[in-house]
N, C-alpha and C positions, 0 to 999 in steps of 0.2 A: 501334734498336728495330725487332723484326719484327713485320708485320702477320698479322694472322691469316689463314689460305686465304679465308672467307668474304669478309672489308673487300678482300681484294686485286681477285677476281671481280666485287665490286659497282663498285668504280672500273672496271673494267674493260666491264663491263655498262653503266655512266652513258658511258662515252664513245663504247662505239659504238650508243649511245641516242642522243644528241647526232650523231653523224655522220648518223646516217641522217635526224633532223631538218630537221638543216642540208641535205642533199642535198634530202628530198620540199621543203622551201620555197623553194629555190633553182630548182628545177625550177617548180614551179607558178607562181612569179614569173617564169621566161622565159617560160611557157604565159601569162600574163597580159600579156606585153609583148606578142607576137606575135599576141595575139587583139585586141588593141586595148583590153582591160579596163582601167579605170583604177584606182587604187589598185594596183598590185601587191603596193607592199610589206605590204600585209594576208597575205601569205602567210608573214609570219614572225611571225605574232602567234596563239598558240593560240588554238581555238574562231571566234575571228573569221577564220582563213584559210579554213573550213567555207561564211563567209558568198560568199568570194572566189570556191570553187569555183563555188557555186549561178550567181553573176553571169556565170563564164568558161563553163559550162554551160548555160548559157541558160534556167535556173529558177529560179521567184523568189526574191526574199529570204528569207520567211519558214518555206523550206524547211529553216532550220538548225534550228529547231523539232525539229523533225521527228527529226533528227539525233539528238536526245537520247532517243529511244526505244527501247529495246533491243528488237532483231530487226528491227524496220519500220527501223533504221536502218541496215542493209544492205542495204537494195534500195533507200533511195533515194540510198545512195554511191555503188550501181551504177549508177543512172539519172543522178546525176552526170558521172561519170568517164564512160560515155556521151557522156553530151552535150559533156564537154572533148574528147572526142577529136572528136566529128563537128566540133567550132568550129575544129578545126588538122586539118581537112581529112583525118581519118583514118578507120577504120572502126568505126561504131559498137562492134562486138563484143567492142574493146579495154577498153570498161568494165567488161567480164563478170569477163578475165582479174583483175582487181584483189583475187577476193576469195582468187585462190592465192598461198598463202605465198612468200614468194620473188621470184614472178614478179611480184608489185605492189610490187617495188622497181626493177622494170624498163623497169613499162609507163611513168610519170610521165616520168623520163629520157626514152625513147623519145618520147612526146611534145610534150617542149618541144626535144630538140635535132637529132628530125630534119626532113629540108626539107618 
């Protein structure tokens, strides 16, 4: 039985959906070890790994709020990831890059596994 081109591309799209998942939670979970943040493993649980950031960034909780509003919740991802990176000793400006394509699959990596 052959699959159609479409179902082939969508298995294909769900798993490297899933890879890149599994990578940003894997990443934010070492960026939560190395920051001292407890709970890590909040970084593999959708919506709630949102709460994880806020804590590893050093703003409050009830900034996931926030999260759920379309437009204002880009500036405060950035104001986030910001704050992740100054908490692992990096330069703020790193938060910025997050919102290029591509390159906010890099910056997370970069931050949890370099020294």
């Amino acid at each position: 039985m052959e699959m159609e081109g479409g179902a082939g591309f969508g298995i294909v799209q769900l798993i490297i959906s899933l890879a890149v998942y599994a990578y940003i939670a894997y990443s934010l979970m070492v960026i939560a070890d190395k920051t001292g943040t407890p709970n890590a493993w909040l970084a593999w649980i959708p919506i709630v790994n949102l709460y994880l950031m806020c804590k590893i960034g050093g703003k409050p909780g009830w900034w996931l709020i926030l999260f759920l509003i379309p437009l204002l919740n880009i500036v405060f991802l950035i104001l986030v990831w910001m704050g992740i990176a100054e908490a692992r000793g990096k330069a703020s400006w790193l938060g910025i890059l997050m919102i290029i394509p591509f390159v906010n699959l890099i910056i997370p990596g970069y931050l949890a596994f370099a020294d």
